[in-house]
C-alpha positions as CSV (number, residue, x, y, z in Angstrom):
1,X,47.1,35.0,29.8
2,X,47.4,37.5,32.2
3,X,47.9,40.3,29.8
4,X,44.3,41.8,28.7
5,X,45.5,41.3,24.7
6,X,44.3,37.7,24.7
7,X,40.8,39.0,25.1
8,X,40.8,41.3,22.1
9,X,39.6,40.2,18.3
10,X,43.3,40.3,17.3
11,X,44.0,37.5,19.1
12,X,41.4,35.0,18.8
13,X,39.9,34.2,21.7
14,X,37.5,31.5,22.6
15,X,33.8,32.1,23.0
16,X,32.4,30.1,25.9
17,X,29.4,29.6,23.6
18,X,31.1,28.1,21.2
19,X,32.9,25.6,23.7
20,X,29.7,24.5,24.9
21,X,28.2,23.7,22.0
22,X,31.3,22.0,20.7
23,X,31.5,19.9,24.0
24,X,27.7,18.8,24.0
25,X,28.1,17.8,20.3
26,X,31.4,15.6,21.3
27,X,29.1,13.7,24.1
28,X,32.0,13.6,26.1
29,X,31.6,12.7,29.8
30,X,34.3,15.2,31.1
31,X,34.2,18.4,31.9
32,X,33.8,21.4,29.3
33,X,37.7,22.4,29.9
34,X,39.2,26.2,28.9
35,X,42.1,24.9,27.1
36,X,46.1,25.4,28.6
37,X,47.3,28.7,26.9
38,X,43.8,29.6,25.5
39,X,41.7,32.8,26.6
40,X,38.0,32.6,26.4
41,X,34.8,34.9,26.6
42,X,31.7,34.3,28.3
43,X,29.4,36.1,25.5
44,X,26.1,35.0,26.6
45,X,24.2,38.5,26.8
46,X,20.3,37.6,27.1
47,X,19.9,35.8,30.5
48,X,20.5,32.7,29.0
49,X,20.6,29.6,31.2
50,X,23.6,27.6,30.2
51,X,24.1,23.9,32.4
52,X,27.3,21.9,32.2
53,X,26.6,18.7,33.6
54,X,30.4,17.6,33.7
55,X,31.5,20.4,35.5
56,X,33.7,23.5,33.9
57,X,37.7,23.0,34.1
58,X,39.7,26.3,33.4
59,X,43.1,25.6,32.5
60,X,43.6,28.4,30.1
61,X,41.4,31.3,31.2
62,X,37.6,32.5,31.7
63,X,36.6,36.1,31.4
64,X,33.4,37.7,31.9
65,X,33.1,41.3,30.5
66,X,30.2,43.4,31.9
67,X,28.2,42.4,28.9
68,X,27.5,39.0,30.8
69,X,24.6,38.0,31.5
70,X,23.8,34.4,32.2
71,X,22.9,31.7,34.3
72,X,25.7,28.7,34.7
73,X,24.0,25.6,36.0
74,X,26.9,22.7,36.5
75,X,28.1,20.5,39.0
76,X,32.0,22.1,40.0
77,X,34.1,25.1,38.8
78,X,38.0,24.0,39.0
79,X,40.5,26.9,38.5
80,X,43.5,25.6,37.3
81,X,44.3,28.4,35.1
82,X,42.4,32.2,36.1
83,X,38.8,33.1,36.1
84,X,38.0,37.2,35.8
85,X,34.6,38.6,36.2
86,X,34.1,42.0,36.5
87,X,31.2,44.1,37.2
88,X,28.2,43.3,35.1
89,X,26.3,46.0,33.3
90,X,23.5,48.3,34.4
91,X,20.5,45.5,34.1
92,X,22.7,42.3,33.8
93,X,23.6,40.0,35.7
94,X,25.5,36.5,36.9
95,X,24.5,33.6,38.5
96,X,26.6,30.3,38.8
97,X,24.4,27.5,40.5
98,X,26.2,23.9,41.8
99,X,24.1,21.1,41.7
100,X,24.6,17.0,41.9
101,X,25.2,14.7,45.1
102,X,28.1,13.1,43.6
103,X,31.9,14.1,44.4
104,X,33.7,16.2,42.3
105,X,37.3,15.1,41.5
106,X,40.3,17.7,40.5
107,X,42.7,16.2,38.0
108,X,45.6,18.2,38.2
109,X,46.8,19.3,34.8
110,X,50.3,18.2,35.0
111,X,50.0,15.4,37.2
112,X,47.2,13.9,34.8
113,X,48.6,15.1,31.6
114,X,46.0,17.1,30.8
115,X,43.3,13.9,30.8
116,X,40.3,13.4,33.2
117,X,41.2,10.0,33.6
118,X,39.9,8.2,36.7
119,X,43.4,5.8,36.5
120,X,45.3,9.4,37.6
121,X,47.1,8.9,41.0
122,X,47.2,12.6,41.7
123,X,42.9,13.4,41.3
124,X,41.7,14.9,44.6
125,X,38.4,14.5,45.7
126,X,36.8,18.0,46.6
127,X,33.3,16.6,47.6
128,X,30.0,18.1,45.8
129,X,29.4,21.0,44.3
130,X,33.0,22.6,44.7
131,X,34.1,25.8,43.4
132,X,38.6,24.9,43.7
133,X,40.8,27.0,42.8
134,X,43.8,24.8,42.6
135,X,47.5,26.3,41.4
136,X,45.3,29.1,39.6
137,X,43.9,32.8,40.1
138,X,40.8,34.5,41.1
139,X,40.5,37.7,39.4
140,X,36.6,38.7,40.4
141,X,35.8,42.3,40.9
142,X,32.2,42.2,40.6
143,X,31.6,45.4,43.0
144,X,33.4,49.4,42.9
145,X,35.8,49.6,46.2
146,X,34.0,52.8,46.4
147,X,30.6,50.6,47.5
148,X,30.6,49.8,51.0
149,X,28.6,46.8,52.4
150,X,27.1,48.3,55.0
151,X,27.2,51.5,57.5
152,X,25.8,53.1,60.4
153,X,22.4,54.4,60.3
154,X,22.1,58.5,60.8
155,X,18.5,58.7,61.7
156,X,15.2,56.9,61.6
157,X,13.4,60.1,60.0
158,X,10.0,58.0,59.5
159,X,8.2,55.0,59.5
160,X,9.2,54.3,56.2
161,X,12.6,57.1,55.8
162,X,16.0,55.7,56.8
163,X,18.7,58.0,56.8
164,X,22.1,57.0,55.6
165,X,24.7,58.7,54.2
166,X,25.1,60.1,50.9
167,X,28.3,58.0,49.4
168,X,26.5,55.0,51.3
169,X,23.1,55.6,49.6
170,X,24.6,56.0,46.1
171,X,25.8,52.0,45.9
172,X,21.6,51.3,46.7
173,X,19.1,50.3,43.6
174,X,15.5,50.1,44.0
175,X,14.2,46.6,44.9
176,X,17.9,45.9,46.8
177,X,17.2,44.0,50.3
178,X,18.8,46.1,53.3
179,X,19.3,44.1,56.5
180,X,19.2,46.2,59.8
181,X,20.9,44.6,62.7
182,X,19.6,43.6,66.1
183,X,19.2,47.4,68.3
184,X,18.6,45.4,71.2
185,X,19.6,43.0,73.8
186,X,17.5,39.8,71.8
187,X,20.2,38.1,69.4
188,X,17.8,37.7,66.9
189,X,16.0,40.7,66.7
190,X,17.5,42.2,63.6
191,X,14.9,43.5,60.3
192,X,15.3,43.3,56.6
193,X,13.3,45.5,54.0
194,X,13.7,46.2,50.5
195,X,14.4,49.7,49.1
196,X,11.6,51.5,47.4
197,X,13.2,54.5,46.4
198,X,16.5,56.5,46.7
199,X,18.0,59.7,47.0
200,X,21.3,60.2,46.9
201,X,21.8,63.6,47.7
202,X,20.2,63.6,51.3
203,X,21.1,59.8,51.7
204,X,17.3,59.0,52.4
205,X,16.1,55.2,51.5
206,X,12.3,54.5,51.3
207,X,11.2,51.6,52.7
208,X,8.5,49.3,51.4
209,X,7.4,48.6,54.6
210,X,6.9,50.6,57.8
211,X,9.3,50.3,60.8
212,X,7.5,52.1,63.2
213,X,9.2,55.0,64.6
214,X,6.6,55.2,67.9
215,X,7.1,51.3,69.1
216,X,10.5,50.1,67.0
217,X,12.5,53.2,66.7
218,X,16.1,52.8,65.5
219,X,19.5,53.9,66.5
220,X,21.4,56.5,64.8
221,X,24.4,58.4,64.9
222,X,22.2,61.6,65.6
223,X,20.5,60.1,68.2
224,X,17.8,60.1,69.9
225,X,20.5,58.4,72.5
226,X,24.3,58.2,72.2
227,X,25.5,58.0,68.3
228,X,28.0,54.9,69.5
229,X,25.0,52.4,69.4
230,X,23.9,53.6,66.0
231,X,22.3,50.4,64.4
232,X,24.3,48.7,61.3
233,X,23.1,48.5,57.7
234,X,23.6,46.2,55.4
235,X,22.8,45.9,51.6
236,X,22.4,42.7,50.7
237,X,22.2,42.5,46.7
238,X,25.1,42.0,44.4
239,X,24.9,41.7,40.8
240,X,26.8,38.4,40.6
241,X,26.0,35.4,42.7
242,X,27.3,32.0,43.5
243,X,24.2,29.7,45.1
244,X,23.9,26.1,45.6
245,X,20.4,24.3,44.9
246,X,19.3,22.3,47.7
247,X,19.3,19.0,46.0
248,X,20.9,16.3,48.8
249,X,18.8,14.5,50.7
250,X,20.8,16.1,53.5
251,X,19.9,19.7,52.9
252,X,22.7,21.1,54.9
253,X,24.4,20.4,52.3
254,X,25.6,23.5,49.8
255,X,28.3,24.5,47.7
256,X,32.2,25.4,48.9
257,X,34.3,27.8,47.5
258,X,38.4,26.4,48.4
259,X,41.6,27.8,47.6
260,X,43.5,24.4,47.7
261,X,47.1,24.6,48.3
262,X,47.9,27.5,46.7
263,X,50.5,29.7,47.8
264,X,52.1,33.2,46.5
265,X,49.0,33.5,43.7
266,X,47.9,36.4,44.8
267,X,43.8,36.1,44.7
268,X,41.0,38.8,44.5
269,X,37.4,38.2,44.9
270,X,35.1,40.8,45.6
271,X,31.6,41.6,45.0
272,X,29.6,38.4,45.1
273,X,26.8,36.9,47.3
274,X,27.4,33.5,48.6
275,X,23.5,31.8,49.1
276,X,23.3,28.3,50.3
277,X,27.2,27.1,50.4
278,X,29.0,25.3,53.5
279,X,28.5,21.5,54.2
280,X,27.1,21.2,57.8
281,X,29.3,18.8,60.0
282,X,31.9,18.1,56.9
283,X,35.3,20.0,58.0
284,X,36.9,22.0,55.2
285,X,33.8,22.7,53.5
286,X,33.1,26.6,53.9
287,X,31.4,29.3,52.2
288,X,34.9,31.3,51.7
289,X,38.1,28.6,52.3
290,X,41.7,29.4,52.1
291,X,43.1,26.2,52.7
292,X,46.8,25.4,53.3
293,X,48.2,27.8,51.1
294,X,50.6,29.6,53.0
295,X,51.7,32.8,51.7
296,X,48.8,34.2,49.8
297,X,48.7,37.9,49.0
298,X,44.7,37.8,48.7
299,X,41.5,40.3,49.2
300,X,38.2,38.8,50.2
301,X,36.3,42.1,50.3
302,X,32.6,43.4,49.5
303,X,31.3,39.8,49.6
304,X,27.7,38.7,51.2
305,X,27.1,35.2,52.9
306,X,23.9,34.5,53.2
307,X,22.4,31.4,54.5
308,X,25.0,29.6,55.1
309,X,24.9,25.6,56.1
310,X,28.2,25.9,58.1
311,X,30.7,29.3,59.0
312,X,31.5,32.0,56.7
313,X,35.5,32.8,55.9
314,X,37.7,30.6,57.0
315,X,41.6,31.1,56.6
316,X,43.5,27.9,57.4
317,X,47.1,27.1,57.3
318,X,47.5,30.4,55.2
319,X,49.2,34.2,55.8
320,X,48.7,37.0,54.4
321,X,45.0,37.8,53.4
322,X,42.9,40.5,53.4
323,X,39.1,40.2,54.6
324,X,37.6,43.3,54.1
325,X,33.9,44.5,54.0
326,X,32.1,41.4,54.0
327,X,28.5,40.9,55.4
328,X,27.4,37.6,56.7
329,X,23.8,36.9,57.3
330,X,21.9,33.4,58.7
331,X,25.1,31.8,58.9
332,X,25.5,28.2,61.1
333,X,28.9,28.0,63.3
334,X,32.1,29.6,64.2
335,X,32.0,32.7,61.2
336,X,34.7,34.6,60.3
337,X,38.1,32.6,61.3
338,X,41.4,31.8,61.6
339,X,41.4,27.5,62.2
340,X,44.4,25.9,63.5
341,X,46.6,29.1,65.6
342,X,48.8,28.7,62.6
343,X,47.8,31.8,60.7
344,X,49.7,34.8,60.6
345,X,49.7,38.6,59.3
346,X,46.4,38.5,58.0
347,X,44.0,41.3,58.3
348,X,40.2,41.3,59.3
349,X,39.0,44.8,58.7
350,X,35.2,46.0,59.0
351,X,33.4,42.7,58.4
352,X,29.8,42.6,59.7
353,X,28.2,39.7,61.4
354,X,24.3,39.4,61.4
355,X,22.2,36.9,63.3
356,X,24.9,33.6,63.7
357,X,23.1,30.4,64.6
358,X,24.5,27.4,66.2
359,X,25.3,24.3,64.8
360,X,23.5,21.4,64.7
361,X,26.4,18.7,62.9
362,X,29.5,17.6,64.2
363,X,32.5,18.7,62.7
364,X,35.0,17.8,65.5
365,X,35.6,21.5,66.0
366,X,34.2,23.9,68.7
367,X,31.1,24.6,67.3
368,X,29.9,21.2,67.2
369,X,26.6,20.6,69.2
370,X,28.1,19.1,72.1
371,X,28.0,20.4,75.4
372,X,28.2,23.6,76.3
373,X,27.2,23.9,71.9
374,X,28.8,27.4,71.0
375,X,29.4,29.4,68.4
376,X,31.2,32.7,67.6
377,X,30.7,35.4,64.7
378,X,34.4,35.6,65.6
379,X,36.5,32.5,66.0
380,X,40.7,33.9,66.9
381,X,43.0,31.3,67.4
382,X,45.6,33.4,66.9
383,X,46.5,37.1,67.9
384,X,49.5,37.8,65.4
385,X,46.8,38.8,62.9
386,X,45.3,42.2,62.5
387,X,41.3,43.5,63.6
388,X,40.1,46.1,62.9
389,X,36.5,47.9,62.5
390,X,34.6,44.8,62.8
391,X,31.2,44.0,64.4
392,X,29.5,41.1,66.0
393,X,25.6,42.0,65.7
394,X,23.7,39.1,67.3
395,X,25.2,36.1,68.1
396,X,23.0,32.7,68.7
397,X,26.3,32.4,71.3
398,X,29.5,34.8,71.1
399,X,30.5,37.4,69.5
400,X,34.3,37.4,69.9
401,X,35.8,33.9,71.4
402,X,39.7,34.1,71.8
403,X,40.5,30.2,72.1
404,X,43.6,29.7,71.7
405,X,45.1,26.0,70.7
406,X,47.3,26.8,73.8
407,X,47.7,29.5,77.3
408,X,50.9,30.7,75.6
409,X,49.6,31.4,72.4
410,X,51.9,33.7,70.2
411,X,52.0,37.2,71.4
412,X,49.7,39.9,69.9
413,X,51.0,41.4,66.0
414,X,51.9,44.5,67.8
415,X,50.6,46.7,70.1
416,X,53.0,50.0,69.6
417,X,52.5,53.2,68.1
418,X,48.6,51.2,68.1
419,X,46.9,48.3,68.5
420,X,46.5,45.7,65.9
421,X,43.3,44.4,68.1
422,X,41.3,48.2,67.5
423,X,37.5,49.7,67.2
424,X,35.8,46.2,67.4
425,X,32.4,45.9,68.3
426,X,30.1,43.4,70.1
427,X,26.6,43.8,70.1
428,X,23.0,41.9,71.0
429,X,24.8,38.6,71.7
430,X,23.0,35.7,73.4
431,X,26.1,34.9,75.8
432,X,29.2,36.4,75.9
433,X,30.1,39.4,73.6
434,X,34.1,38.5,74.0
435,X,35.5,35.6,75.7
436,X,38.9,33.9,76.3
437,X,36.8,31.0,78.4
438,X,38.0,28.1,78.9
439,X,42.1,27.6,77.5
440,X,42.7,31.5,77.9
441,X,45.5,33.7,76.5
442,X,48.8,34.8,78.5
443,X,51.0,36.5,76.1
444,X,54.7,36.5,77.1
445,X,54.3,40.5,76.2
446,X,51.5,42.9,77.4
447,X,48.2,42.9,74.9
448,X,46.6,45.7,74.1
449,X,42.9,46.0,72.6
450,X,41.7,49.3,71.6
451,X,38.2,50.9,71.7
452,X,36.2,48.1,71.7
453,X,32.5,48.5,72.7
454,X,30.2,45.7,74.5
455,X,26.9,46.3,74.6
456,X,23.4,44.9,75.1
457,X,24.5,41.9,75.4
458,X,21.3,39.0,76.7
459,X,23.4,36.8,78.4
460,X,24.8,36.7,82.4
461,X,28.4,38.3,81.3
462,X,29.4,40.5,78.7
463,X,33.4,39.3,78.8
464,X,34.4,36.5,80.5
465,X,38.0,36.8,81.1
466,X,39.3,33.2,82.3
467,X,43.2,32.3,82.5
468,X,44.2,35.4,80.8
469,X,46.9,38.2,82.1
470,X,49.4,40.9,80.4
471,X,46.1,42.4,78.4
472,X,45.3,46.2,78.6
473,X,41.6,47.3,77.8
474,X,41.4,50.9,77.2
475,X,39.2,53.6,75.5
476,X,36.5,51.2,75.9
477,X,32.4,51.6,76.6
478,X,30.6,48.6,78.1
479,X,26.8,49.2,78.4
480,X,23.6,48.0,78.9
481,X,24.8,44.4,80.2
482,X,23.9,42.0,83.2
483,X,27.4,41.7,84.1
484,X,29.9,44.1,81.9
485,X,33.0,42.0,82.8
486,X,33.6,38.9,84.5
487,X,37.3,38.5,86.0
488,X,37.1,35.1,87.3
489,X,40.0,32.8,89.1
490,X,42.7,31.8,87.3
491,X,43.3,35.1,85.7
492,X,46.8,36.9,86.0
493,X,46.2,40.5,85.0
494,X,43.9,43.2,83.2
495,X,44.4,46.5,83.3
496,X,41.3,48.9,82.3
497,X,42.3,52.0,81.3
498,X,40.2,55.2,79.9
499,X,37.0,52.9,79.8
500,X,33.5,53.7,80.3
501,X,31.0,51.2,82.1
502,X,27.5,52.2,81.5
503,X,24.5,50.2,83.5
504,X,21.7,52.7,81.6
505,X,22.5,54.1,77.9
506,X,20.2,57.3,77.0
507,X,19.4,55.0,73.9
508,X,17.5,53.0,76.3
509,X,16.3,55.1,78.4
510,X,15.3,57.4,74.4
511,X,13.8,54.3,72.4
512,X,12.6,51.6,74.8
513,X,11.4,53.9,78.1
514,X,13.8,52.0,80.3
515,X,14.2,54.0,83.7
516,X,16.6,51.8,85.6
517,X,19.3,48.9,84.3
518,X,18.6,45.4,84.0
519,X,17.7,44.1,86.9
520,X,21.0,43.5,89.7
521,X,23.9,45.1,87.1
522,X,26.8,44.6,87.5
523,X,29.8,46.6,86.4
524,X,32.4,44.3,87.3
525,X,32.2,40.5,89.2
526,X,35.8,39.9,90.2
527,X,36.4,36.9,92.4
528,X,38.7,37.1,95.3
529,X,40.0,33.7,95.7
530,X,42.7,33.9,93.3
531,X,46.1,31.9,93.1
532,X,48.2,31.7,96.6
533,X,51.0,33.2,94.9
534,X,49.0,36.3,93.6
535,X,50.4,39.9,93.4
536,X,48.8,43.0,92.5
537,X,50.4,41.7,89.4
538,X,47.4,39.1,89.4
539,X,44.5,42.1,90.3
540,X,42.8,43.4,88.2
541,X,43.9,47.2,87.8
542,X,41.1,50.3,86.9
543,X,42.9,53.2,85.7
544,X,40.5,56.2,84.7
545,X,37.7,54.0,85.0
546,X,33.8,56.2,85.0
547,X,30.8,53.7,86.3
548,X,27.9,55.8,85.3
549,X,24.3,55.2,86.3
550,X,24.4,52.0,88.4
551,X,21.5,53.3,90.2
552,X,18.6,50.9,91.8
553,X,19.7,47.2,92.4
554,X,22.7,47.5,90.2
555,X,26.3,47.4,91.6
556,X,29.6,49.0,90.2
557,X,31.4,46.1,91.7
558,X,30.8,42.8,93.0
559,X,33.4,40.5,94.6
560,X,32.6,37.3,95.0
561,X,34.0,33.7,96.5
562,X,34.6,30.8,93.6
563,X,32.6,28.0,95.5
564,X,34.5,25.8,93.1
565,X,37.6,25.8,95.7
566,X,38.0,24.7,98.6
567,X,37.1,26.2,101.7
568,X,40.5,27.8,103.1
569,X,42.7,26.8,100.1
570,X,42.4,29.7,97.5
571,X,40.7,31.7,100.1
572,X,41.5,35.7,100.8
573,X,44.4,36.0,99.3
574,X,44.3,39.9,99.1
575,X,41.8,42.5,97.1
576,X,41.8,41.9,94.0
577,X,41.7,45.2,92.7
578,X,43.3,48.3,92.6
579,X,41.1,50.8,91.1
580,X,41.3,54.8,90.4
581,X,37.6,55.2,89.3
582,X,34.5,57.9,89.0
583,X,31.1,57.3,89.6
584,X,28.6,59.0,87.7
């Protein structure tokens, strides 16, 4: 099946039209089922609106040429055998919508003999409206490589002129929706517009409405302030779609995509906007799920989440994948994720987080709404896995939370000839833009992260460090925080190295007027009560350090007693740290 000759005339195949009308004519109550061994075509070309009210069961396997162009209405996809889309056509399009309030049930092909009988011991219940891939193989590639999701904006030319560039610009239609993140220290403060016209060549995109260049000017890589804070866009439009219709009396409740207990199929799915899946409060069901499937030599790349009821991609139980160039929008919970602390060697690489919410159901996780109610666009429970490039643009709570299931987590992939944690980005968070708070991280081998940037940030600290030692931060640029770094008790070591802490960006002072930081900045709050037994090995170390503009109230350093000791127990146990610094 996997060899491209079972799709030609020679050999026969299947039409999915066909099937359908065969199956409707039966009156069977199973699903409509691509038969073991058998290829089939999806050959619907007119926008036809096909529904399967049993569900769709691919055992053989389910292509979809760029002629497609359809709308699948049905209850559950099951991939049992391999489902291929690729690209559709200039004008077309596909759209597979899950309905129902009922659970859908898997009936493995071997363990059930091939029958969709209820009497099977080995049926799995998947919930409603799943999309399981179960023993099979994704092949979607619904989007070139050569399209990225989203970039950094060059310059806001006009009220109704974005610059981008030209490779960027050239993946853009007329009428696509672009999202603009957050260019400020408000979480939510992100923009969306549609495109009204395109040019290539200079990599100009006309609005269809005005963003006002006098009162809302945007950040760009030429300015008017530093080109490090130039503001991310997204397009959000893909030509193939997976949504869930919002038919259970609980409306959190959408559609799941699952790769269930599947290891060494190697899986590819690219190019597709997720609208309305995740189950709010119901664990395991996700937008984007690997679950349990150990090895798995996958790509999730090029995808859009939109709206989802409950986090974004979640690996779980499973090595190996790639998550690349994936945009996630009004999303509810912990987003992007590795679950249990289990995962290892997979690779998060320029993913873009826009406007995460917090959860309102209980799932028995972290982001449940119990006190203190968080939620990260970045959920690490393990640092043997590889980041890279990504960015955490307005965050309800957090942008990056490091909790690990325990202090002596697994040491970091590597950190030699560079590190695996590298050019990550936290931006216009409501609290914390990276945290280890509350279990902390103390590898048994020193961390490094790379050229990270923190900035405008709302809430009190921009990094809380708590329990966590053996970690270098270097190349770095904090800016435009309350309190850039927060090295509380407990800790046993960070060294800053080559890093920039900026109380007053030119982009602020540029776009918004601002003549002075936010009120009482703070560079670094370092408390000095720290463990009786500390060394310098405990203190926090500034190597090359440059403090620049902490002018008016604002304060380069501020050490401070935990009140949360007692008086003469953890008291004065020497300076905590040793600095080699500038001040600008």
């Amino acid at each position: 099946l996997d060899m491209d000759i079972c799709l030609t005339e020679e050999a026969f195949p299947l039409s999915l039209s066909n099937l359908a009308a065969e199956h409707e004519l039966s009156g069977s109550i199973g699903p409509l089922v691509i038969p073991c061994g058998k290829c089939a075509i999806v050959d619907y070309e007119d926008g036809s609106t096909v529904t399967l009210p049993n569900g769709l069961d691919i055992v053989g396997r389910l292509h979809f040429p760029p002629t497609a162009n359809v709308i699948i209405n049905t209850t559950a996809v099951f991939v049992q055998g391999q489902l291929d889309m690729t690209e559709p056509a200039p004008n077309n399009a596909v759209k597979l919508t899950l309905y129902g309030v009922e659970d859908q049930y898997l009936y493995p092909y071997t363990a059930c003999s091939g029958q969709h009988d209820a009497a099977c011991m080995g049926r799995q219940n998947l919930g409603t409206k799943p999309i399981a891939v179960a023993g099979g193989r994704l092949n979607v590639i619904a989007r070139s490589p050569d399209c990225h999701s989203w970039t950094h904006l060059v310059e806001h030319v006009s009220d109704t002129e974005l610059e981008v560039s030209p490779a960027f610009a050239a993946c853009v239609k007329v009428g696509d929706p672009l999202l603009i993140a957050s260019a400020s220290n408000t979480w939510s403060d992100e923009k969306h517009r549609n495109v009204a016209a395109v040019n290539s060549v200079t990599g100009i995109l006309t609005l269809d409405a005005p963003i006002s260049t006098t009162t809302d000017k945007l950040p760009g890589t030429n300015g008017p302030g530093e080109p490090e804070f130039a503001v991310e866009v997204a397009t959000l439009s893909r030509s193939v779609v997976f949504h869930a219709q919002n038919d259970n009396p609980q409306t959190q409740i959408g559609g799941h995509l699952i790769i269930f207990h599947t290891p060494t199929e190697p899986q590819r799915l690219s190019g597709v906007r997720f609208d309305n899946f995740g189950q709010g409060g119901i664990l395991g069901r996700y937008p984007i799920h690997w679950h349990m499937s150990d090895d798995s030599p996958s790509i999730i790349s090029g995808n859009v989440i939109v709206n989802s009821n409950q986090r974004c991609v979640v690996i779980h139980d499973t090595n190996g994948v790639t998550v690349h160039d994936n945009v996630a929008y009004k999303t509810k919970g912990h987003c992007y994720i590795t679950e249990t602390g289990a995962e290892e060697n997979n690779v998060f690489a320029s993913n873009l987080g826009v406007h995460t919410e917090l959860l309102y159901f209980d799932n028995g996780q972290s982001d449940s709404p119990t006190p203190p109610h968080e939620a990260a666009t970045f959920w690490i429970r393990n640092m043997r896995n590889e980041f890279y490039g990504n960015v955490a643009a307005g965050s309800e709570s957090i942008g990056w939370w490091f909790e690990m299931p325990k202090k002596s987590a697994p040491n970091m992939l590597f950190t030699e000839p560079i590190s695996s944690f590298r050019d990550n980005v936290a931006h216009s968070c409501a609290d914390h833009g990276f945290t280890t708070y509350k279990q902390g991280w103390l590898p048994s081998t020193p961390a490094v992260f790379d050229n990270i940037k923190n900035y405008k940030n709302g809430g009190i600290n921009a990094w809380k460090s708590h329990w966590t030692g053996q970690l270098t931060i270097q190349n770095s640029l904090f800016a435009d925080n309350k309190v850039d770094l927060l090295y509380g008790i407990k800790n046993n070591g960070i060294i800053l190295k080559d890093t920039r802490f900026l109380a007053l960006s030119d982009d602020m002072k540029e776009r918004k007027g601002e003549s002075s930081p936010n009120p009482r900045a703070i560079g670094i709050k370092a408390s000095y009560n720290v463990f009786p037994s500390a060394t310098i090995t405990r203190a926090i170390v500034l190597d090359n350090v440059i403090f620049e503009r902490f002018i008016s109230d604002s304060r380069t350093m501020d050490l401070y007693f935990d009140t949360r000791r007692p008086q003469g127990n953890w008291e004065g146990m020497g300076d905590p740290i040793e600095a080699n610094v500038a001040m600008i």
